[in-house]
Residue, then its C-alpha position, 0 to 999 in steps of 0.5 A: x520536778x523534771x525526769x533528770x532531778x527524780x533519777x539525781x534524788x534517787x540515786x542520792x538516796x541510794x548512795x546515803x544508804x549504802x555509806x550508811x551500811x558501810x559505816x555500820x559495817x566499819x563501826x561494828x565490833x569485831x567479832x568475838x571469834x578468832x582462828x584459835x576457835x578452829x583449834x582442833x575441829x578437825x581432831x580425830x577426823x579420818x579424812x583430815x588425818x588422811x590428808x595430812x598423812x598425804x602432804x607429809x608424803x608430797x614434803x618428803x618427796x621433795x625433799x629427797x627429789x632435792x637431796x637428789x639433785x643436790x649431791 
């Protein structure tokens, strides 16, 4: 076999192993978990309650700067 024909089956083989992969990728089932199992993960976290407590800060904020600009 020449140099050109090893290097065109290896790279064959390569590709069937990687559409191989793919379609066990695609035929997998869906994992089980969902975003409703990130509910309340963050209940009763000191940081998290802080962060909101600052984006309600920064909502107000524009808020007013938009009442401000609009009357």
């Amino acid at each position: 076999m020449s140099d050109t024909t090893t290097k065109l089956e290896e790279r064959v083989d390569t590709l069937e192993k990687q559409v191989a992969e793919l379609m066990e990728r695609i035929l997998a089932p869906p994992p089980t978990k969902d975003w409703r199992s990130t509910i309340g993960m963050f209940a009763n976290d000191p940081v998290m309650k802080q962060i909101d407590e600052e984006g309600r800060k920064i909502r107000e904020a524009e808020r007013e700067q938009v009442r401000r600009d609009h009357s």
